[in-house]
N, C-alpha and C positions, 0 to 999 in steps of 0.2 A: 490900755486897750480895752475896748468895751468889750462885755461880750453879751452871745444872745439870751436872754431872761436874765440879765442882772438888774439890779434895783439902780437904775438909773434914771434919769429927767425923759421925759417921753414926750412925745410930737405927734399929731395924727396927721397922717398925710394922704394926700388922695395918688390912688395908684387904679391904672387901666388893665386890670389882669382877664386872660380869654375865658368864658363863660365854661367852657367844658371843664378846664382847670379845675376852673372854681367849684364847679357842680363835683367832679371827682373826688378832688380833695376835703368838699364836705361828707362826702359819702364815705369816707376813711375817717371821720372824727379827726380832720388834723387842724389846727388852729394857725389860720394864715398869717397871724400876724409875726407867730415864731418862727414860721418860715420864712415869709419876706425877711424878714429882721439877720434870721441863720447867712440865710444867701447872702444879700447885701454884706454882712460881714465878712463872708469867705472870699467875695471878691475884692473887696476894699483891701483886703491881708494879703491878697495876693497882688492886687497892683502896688500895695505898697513893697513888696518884697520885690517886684522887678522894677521898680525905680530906681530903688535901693543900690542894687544889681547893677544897673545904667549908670547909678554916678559914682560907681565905685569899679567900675569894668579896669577902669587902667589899671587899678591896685592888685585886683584878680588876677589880673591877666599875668602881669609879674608875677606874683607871688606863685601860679601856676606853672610860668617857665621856670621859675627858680628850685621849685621841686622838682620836675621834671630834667633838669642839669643836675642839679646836688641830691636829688634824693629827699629825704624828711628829717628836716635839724633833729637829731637825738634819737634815730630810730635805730641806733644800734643798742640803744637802752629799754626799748620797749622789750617787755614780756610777753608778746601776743603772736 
């Protein structure tokens, strides 16, 4: 997984962001490109985690009745 400001291969790309943004966000010293970069990665992880989710639902779902009937394999062994 990439992540934001690591020493990876880098691309410049053109992006339409709203002028006030841009004006504020300069006004805070923040550097848009580790923002755009942060964002884009937090979303990417997150659609990849509900995809994930999507083709793994039937598995879940069992696995979730199956606690739900039986309880948690070995939880009479837990110390907690």
């Amino acid at each position: 997984m990439l992540r934001p400001g690591s020493k990876s291969e880098r691309k410049s790309v053109g992006l339409s962001i709203d002028c006030r943004l841009i004006d504020e966000a300069n006004a805070l010293g923040m550097d848009m490109s580790s923002l755009a970069e942060a964002a884009i990665a937090a979303v990417v992880s997150a659609e990849k985690t509900r995809r994930w989710q999507e083709e793994n639902k039937e598995a879940i779902d069992s696995w979730n009745d199956y606690v739900r009937r039986h309880g948690l394999p070995l939880a009479k062994d837990r110390l907690f």
